[in-house]
N, C-alpha and C positions, 0 to 999 in steps of 0.2 A: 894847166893843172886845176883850175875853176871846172871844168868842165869835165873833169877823171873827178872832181870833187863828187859832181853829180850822178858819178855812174855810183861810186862808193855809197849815196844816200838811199840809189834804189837797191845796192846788194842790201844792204842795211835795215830798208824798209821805212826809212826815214821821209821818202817823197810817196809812198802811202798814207801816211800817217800824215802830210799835210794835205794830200788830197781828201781823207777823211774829215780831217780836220778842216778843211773850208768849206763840207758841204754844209748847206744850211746856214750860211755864215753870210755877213751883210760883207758890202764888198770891202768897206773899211778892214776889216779884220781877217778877210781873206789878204788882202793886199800886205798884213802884217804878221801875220806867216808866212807867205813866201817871201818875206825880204830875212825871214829863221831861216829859210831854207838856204837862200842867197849867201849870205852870213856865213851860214855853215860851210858852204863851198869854199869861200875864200880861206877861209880857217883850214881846211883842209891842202888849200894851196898851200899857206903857210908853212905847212907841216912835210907836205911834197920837198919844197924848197930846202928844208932844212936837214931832213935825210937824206935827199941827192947829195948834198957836199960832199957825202961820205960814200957813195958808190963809185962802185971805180968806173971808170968809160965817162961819168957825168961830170961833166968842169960848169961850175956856174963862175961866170966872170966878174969881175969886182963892180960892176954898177950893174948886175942883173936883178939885186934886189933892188935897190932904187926904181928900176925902172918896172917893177912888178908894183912898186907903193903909186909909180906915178898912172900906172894904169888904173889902179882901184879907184884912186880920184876921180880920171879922165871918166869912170864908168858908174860913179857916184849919180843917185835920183838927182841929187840935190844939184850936182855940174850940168847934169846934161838939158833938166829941164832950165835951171837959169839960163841956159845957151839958146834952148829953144824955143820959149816964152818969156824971158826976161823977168822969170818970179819963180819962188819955189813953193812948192803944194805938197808939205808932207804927207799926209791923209790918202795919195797917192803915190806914194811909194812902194816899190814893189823889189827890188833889189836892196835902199840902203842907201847913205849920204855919203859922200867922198868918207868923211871922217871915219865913220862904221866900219866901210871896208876895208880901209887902209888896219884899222885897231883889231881888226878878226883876222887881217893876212898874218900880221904883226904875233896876234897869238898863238897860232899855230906856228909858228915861225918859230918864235922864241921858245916853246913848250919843245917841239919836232913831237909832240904827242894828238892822235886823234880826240884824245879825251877832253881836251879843255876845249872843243867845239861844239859842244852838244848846246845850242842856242836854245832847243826845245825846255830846257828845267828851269823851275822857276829863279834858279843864279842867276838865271842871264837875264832876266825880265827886265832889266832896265839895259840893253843894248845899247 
């Protein structure tokens, strides 16, 4: 669903508009748009999730949200680098910290609307 998130941002024009938006951009601030974009996808998972329950043929199983929170952790900057260096370097993040994704899956989840994932406005500047 993470990944139909990001076909939605290019119909959308949303992964132009971060590609505009990183040129010219130092890598800090590049690396912090795309974890808006990241974000956004998860959000977008959320909201998959939550309108599936309701189509027919799609059965989501009583621990298959669980196991969608325990993947955004699993795929969190902040898990994978402590795993892989033993410290975390937020300034290098580029997806988003266990916690973030888990909190973006969560609100499209809980909304079942695209709208409350626009990570781009300045609402969500504090992610």
């Amino acid at each position: 669903a993470h990944e139909v998130g990001h076909h939605v941002q290019n119909l959308e024009g949303v992964l132009a508009w971060a590609t505009q938006a990183k040129r010219g951009a130092g890598e800090q601030l590049q690396n912090q748009i795309q974890v808006r974009v990241e974000l956004m996808a998860d959000c977008y998972a959320g909201v998959w999730a939550k309108r599936a329950e309701s189509l027919p043929g799609v059965e989501l199983e009583a621990g298959d949200i669980e196991e969608a929170l325990r993947a955004a952790h699993a795929v969190g900057d902040d898990t994978l680098q402590k795993a892989a260096r033993g410290r975390v370097e937020t300034e290098s993040f580029t997806h988003g910290s266990a916690e973030q994704r888990i909190r973006w899956f969560r609100n499209g989840y809980a909304a079942g609307d695209p709208a409350v994932c626009d990570t781009r406005t300045p609402a969500y500047a504090a992610l």
